[in-house]
KEKE-370823 format. One record per atom (N, C-alpha, C): residue in three letters; x, y, z. Coordinates in steps of 0.1 Angstrom, whole numbers, plus 5000, padded with zeros to 4 digits. Atoms other than C-alpha are relative to their C-alpha. Layout:
ALA  X  Y  Z
...
END
This chain:
UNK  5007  5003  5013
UNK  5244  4865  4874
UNK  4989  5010  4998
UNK  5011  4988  5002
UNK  5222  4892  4859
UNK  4986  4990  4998
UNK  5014  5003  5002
UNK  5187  4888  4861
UNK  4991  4993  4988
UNK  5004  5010  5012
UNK  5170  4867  4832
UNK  4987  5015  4998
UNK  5010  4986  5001
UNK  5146  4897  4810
UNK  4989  4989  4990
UNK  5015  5009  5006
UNK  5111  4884  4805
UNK  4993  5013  4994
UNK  5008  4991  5005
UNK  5092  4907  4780
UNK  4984  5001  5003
UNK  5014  4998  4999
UNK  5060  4898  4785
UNK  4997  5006  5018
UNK  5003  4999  4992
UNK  5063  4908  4817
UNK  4996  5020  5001
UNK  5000  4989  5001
UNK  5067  4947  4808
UNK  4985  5003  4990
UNK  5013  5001  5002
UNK  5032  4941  4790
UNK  4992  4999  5011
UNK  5009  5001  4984
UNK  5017  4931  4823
UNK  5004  5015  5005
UNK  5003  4984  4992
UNK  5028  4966  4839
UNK  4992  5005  4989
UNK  5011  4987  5007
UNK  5016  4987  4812
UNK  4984  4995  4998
UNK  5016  5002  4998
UNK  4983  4968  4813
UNK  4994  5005  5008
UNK  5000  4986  4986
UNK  4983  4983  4848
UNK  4998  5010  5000
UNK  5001  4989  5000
UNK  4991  5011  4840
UNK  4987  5006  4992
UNK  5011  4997  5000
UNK  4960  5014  4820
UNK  4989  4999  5002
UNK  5013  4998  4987
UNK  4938  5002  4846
UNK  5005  5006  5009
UNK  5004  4989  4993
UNK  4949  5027  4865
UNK  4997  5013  4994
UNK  5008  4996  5003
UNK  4937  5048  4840
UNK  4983  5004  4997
UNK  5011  5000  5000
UNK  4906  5036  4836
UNK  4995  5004  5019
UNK  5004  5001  4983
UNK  4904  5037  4876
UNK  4997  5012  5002
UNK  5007  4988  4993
UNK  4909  5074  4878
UNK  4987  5012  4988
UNK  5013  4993  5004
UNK  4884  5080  4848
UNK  4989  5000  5005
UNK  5010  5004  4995
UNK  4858  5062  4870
UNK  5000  5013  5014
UNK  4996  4992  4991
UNK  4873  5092  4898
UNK  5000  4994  5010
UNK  4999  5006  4987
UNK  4880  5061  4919
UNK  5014  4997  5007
UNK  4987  4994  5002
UNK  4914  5077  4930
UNK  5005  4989  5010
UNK  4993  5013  4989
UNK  4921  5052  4963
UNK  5006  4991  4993
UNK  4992  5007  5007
UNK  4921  5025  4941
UNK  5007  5001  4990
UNK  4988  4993  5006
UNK  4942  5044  4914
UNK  5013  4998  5003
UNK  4992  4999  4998
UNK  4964  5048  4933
UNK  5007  4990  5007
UNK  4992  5014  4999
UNK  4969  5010  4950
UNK  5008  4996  4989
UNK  4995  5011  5010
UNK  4972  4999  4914
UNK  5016  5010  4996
UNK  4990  4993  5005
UNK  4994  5027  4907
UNK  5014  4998  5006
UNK  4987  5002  4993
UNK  5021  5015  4937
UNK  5003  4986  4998
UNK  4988  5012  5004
UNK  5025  4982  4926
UNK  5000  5000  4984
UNK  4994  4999  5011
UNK  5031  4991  4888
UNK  5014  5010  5001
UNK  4987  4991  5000
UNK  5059  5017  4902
UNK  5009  4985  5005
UNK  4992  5015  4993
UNK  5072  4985  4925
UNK  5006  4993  4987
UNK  4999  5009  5009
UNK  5068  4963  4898
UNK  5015  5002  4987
UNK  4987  4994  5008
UNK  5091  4988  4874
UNK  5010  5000  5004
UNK  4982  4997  4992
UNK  5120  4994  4898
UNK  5003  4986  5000
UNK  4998  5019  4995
UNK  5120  4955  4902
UNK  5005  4991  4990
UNK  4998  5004  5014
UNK  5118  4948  4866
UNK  5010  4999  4994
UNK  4985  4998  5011
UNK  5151  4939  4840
UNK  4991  5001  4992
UNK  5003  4999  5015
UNK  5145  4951  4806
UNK  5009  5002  4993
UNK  4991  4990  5010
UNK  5157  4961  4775
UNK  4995  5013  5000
UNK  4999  4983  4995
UNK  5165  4998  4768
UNK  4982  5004  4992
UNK  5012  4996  5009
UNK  5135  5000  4741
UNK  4987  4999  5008
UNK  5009  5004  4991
UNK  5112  4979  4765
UNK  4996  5015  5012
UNK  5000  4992  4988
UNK  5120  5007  4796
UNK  4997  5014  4993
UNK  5005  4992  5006
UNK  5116  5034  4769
UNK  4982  5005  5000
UNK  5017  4998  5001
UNK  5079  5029  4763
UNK  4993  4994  5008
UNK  5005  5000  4986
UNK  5071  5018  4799
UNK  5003  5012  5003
UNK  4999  4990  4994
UNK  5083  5049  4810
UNK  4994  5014  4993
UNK  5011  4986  5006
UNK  5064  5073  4786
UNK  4988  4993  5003
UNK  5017  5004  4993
UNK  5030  5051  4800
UNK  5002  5008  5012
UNK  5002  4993  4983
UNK  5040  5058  4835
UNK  4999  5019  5001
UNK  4993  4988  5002
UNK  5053  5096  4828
UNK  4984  5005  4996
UNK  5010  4998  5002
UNK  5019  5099  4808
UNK  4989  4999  5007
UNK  5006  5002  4989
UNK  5002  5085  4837
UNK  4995  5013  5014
UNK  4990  4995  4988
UNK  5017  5102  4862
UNK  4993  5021  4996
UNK  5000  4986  5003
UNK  5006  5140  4845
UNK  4982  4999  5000
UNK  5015  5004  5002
UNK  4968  5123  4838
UNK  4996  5003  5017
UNK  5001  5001  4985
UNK  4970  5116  4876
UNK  4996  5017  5005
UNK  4995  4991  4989
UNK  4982  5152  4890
UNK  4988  5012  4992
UNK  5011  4992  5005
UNK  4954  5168  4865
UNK  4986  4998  5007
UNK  5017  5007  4999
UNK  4924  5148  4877
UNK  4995  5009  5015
UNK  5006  4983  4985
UNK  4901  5176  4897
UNK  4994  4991  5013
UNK  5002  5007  4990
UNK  4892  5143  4924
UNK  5014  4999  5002
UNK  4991  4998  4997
UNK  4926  5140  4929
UNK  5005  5010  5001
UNK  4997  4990  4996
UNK  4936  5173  4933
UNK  4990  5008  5006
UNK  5011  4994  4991
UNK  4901  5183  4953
UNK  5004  4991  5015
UNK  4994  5005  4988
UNK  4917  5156  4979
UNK  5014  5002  5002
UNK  4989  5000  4996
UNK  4952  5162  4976
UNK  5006  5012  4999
UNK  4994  4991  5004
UNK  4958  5194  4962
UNK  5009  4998  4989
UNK  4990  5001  5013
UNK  4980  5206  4932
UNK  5015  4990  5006
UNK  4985  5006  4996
UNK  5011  5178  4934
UNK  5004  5000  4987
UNK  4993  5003  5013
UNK  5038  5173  4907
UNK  5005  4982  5004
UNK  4992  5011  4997
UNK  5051  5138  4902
UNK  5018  4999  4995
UNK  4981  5002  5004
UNK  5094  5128  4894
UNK  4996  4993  4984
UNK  4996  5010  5015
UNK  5095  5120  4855
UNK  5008  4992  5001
UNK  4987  5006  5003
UNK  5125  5103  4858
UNK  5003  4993  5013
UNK  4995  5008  4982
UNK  5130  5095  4899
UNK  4990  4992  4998
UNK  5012  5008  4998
UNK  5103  5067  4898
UNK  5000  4991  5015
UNK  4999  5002  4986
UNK  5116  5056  4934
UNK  4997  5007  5010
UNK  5003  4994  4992
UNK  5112  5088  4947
UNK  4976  5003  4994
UNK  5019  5005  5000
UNK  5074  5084  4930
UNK  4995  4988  5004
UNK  5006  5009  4996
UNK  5066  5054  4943
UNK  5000  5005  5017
UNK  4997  4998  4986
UNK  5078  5068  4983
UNK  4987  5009  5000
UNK  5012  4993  4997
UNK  5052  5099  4973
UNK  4988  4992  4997
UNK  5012  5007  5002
UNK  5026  5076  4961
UNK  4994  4992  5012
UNK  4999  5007  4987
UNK  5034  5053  4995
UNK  4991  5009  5013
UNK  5003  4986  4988
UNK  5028  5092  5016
UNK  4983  4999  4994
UNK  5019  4999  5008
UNK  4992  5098  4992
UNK  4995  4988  5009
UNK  5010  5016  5000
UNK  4979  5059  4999
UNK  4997  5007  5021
UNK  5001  5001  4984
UNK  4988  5068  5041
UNK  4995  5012  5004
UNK  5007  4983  4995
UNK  4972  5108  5041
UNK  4987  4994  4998
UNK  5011  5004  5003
UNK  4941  5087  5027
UNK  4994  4996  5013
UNK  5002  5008  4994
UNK  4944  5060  5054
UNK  4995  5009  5015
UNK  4997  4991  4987
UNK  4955  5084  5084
UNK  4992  5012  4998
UNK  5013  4987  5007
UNK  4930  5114  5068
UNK  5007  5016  5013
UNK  4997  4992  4993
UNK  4955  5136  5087
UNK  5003  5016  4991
UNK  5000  4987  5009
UNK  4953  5167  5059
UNK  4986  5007  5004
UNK  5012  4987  4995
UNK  4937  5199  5073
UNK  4992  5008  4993
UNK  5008  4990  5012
UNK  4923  5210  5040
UNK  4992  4989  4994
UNK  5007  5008  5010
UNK  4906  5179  5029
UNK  4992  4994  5012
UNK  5011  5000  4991
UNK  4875  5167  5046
UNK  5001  4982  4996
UNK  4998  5017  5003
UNK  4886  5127  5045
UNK  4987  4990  5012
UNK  5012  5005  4992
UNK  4856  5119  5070
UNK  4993  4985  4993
UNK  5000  5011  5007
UNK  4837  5102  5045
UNK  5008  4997  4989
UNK  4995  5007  5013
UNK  4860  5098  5015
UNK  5005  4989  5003
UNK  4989  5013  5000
UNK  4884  5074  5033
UNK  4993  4988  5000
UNK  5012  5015  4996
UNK  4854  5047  5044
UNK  5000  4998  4984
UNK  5008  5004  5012
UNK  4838  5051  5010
UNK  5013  4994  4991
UNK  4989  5006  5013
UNK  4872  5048  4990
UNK  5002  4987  5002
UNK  5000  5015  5003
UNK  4877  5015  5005
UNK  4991  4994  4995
UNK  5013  5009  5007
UNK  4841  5004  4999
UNK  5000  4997  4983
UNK  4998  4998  5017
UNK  4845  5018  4961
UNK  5007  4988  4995
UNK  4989  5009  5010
UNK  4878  4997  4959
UNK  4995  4985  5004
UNK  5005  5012  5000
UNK  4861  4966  4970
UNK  4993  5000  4988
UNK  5015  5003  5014
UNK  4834  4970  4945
UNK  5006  4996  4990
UNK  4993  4999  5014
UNK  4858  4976  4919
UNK  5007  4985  4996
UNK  4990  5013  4999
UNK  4882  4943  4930
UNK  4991  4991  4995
UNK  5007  5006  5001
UNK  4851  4923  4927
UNK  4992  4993  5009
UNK  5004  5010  4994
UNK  4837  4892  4941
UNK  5011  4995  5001
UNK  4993  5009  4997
UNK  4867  4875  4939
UNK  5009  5006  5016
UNK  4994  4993  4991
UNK  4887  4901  4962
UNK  4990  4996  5014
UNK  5011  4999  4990
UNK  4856  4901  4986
UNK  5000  4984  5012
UNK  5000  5021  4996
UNK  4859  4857  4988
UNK  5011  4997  5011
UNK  4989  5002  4991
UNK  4893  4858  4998
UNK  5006  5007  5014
UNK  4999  4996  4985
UNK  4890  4881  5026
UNK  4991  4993  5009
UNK  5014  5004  4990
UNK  4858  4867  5038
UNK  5011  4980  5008
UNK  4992  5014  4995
UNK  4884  4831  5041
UNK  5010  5003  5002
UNK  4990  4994  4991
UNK  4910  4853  5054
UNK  4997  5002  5015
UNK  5007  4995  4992
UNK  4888  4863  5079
UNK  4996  4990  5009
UNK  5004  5017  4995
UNK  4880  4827  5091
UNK  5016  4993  5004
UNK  4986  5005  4998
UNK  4917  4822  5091
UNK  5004  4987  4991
UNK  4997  5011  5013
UNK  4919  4800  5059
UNK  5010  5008  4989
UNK  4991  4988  5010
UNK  4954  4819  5048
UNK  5006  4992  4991
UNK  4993  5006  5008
UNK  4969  4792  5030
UNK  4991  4998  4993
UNK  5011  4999  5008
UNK  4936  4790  5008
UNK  4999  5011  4994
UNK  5003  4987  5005
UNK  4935  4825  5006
UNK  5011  5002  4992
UNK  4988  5003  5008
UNK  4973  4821  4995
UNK  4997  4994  4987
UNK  4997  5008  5009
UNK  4967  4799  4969
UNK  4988  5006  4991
UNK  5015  4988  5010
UNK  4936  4819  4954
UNK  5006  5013  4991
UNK  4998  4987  5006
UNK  4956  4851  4952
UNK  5009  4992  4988
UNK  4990  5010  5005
UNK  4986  4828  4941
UNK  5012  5014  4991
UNK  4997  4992  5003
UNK  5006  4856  4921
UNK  4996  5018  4993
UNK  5005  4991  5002
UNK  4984  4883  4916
UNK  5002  5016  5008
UNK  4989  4986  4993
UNK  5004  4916  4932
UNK  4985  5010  5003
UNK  5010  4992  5002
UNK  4970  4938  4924
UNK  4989  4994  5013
UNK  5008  5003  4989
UNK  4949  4918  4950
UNK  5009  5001  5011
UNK  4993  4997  4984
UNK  4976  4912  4976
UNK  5001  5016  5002
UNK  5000  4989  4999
UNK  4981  4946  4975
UNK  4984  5013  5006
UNK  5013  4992  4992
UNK  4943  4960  4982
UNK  4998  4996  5009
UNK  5007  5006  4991
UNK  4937  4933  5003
UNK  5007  5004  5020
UNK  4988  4995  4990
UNK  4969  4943  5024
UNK  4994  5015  5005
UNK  5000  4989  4997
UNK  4960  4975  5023
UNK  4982  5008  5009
UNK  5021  5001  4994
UNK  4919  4972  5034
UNK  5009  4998  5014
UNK  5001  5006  4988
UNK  4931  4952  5063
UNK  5010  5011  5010
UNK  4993  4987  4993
UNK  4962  4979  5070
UNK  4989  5010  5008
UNK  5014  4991  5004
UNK  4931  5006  5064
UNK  4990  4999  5017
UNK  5010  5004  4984
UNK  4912  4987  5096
UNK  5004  5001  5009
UNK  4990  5005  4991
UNK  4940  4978  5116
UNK  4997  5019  5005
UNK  5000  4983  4995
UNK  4944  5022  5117
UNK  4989  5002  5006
UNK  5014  4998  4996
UNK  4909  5027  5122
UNK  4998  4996  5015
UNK  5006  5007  4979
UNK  4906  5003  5157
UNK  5014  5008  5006
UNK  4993  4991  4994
UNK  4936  5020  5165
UNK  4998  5014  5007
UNK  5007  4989  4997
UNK  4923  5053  5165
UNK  4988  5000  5012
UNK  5008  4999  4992
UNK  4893  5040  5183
UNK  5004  4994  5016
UNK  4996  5011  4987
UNK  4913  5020  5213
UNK  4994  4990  4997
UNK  5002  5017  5000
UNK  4905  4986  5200
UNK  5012  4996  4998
UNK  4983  5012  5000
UNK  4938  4970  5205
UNK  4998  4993  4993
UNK  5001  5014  5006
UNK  4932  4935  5200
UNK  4995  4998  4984
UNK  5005  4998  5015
UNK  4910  4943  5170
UNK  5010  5003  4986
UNK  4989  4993  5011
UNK  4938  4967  5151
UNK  5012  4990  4997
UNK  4992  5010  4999
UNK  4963  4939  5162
UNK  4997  4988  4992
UNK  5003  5007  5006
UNK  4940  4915  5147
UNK  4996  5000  4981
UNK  5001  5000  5014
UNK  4938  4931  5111
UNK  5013  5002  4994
UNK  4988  5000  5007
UNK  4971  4939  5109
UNK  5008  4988  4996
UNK  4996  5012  5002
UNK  4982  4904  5115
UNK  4995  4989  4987
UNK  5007  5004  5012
UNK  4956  4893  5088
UNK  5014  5002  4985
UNK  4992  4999  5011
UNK  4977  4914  5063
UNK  5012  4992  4997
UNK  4984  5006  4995
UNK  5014  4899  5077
UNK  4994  4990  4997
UNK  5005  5013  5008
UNK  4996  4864  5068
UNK  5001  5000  4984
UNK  5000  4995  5013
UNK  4996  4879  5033
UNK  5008  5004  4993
UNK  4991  4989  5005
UNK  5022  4900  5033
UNK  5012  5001  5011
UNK  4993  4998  4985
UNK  5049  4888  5059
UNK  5016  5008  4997
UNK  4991  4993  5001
UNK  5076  4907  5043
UNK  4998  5015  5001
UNK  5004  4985  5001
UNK  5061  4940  5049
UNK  5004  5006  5012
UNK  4996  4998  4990
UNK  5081  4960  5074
UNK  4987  5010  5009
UNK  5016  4990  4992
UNK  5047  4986  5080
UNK  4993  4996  5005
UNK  5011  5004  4997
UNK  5027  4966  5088
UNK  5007  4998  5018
UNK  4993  5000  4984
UNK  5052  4955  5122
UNK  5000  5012  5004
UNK  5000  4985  4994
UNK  5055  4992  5127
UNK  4988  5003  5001
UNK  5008  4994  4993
UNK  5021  4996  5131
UNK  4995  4986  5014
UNK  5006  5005  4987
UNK  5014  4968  5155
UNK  5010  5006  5011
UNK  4992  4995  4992
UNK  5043  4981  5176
UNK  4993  5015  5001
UNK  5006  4990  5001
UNK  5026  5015  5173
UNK  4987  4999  5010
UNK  5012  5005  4989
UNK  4996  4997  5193
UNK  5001  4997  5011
UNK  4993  5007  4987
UNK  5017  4980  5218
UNK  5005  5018  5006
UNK  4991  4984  4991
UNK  5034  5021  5226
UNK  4986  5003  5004
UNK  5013  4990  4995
UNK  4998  5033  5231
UNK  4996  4990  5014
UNK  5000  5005  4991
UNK  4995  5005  5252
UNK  5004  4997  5012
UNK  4987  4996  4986
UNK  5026  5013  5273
UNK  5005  4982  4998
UNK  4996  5012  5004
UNK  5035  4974  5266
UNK  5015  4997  4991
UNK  4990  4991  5004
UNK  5069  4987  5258
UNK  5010  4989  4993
UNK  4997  5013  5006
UNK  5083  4950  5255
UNK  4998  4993  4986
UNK  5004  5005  5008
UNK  5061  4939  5230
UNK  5000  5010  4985
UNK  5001  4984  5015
UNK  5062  4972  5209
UNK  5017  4998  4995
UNK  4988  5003  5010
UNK  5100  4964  5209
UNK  5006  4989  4991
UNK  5000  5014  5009
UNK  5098  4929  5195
UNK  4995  5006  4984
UNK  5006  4996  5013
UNK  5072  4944  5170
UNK  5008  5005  4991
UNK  4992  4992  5013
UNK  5094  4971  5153
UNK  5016  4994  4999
UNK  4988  5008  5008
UNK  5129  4947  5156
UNK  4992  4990  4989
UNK  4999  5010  5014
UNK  5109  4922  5132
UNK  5001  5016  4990
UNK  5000  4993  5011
UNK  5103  4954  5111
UNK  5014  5005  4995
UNK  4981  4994  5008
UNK  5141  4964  5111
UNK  5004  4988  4992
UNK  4995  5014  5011
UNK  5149  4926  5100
UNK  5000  5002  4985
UNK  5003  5002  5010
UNK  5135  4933  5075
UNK  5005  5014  4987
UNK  4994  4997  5003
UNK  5149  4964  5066
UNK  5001  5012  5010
UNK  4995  4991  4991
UNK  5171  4978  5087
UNK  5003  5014  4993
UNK  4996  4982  5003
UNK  5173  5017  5071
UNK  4987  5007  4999
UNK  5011  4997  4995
UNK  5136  5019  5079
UNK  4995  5013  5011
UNK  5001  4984  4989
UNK  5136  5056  5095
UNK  4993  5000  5012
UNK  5009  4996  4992
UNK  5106  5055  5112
UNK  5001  4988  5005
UNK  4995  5012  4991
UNK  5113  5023  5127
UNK  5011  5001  5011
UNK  4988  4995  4989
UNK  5143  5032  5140
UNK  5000  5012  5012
UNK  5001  4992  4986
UNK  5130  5064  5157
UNK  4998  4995  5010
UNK  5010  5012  4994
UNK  5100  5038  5169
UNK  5011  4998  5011
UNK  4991  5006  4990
UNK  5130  5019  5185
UNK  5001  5011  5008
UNK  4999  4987  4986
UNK  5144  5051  5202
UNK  4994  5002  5004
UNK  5006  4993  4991
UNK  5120  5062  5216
UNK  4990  4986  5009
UNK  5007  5015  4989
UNK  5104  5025  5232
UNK  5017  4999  5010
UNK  4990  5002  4989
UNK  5142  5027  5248
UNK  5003  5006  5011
UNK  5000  4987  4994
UNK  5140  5059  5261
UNK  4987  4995  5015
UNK  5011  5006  4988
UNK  5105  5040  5284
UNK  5007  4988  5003
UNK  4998  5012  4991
UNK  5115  5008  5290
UNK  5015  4995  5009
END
């Protein structure tokens, strides 16, 4: 049975899509670019009519050139092009942007302080309400915190991506348990998310805990088995244990 086409729903993205214009006029490119991966999601995901996907896709397309102009985004990322037309293969590079931020592994961009601050920025920006629901996330009130976001893609989405954001961070520094314990936050939030298992398994390999690192990245294949880097993951925890 084909999908049932709700219009008003193709108004909700492009509202998006103009707060993520307003986001990178403020040159608050991090969160730009969260809002900007769940209005790509949101599109690939979406039934429309043809006229509807016409003039969603000259916002995004419009978007999308605003973006690759903006001299904070291209002082952190350098000159990029986006896919007019592939919006799958733009949502994968937007996925890479969000994780060079996190991981600040680019040799020409001095991500020291931008990456801390950009989360701080995107807190500010989310509000108080964003701020509430982690602070009762954080207490372990997730079915509260559930029922707060309740369908709002734009918070799950930062809040996921803060706690991802930390989880890397204690990682980097050898805090296991810590990195372990923000990732898990998100998966409370977001238990369909296969990244998020691939990085606690990523904690478990540092830890030589070779067992637990392979439990971690089979949930992430469950979830989708054609997951590349999961599957290396696997090979190579087979290759130790």
């Amino acid at each position: 049975m084909a999908a049932e086409i709700k219009r008003e729903e193709i108004a909700k993205i492009i509202k998006q899509v103009h707060e993520c214009k307003a986001k990178i006029k403020q040159d608050n490119v991090h969160t730009c670019l969260v809002y900007f991966k769940s209005v790509l999601e949101k599109t690939l995901s979406t039934q429309m009519l043809p006229a509807d996907e016409k003039a969603l896709m000259e916002e995004v397309n419009s978007f999308q050139l605003t973006l690759s102009e903006n001299k904070d985004f291209k002082k952190i990322f350098g000159p990029v092009s986006f896919h007019a037309k592939d919006l799958a293969s733009s949502l994968e590079f937007v996925r890479q942007l969000i994780s060079v931020g996190d991981e600040g592994v680019r040799d020409n961009v001095d991500l020291s302080q931008k990456s801390d601050a950009s989360v701080q920025d995107a807190a500010k920006d989310m509000g108080e309400e964003a701020q509430m629901i982690m602070n009762i996330i954080d207490q372990g009130g997730y079915a509260q915190a559930k029922e707060l976001i309740a369908d709002n893609d734009l918070l799950v989405t930062f809040i996921v991506q803060t706690y991802n954001s930390n989880g890397i961070r204690f990682r980097k520094e050898g805090a296991y348990d810590k990195a372990i314990g923000e990732f898990e936050k998100a998966l409370a939030i977001l238990p369909d998310d296969e990244g998020l298992y691939y990085n606690i398994a990523r904690v478990q390999v540092e830890r030589k805990d070779w067992k637990l690192a392979e439990s971690s990245v089979r949930e992430a294949l469950k979830i989708n088995p054609l997951f590349k880097e999961g599957n290396d993951l696997l090979q190579h925890i087979n290759t130790k244990s």
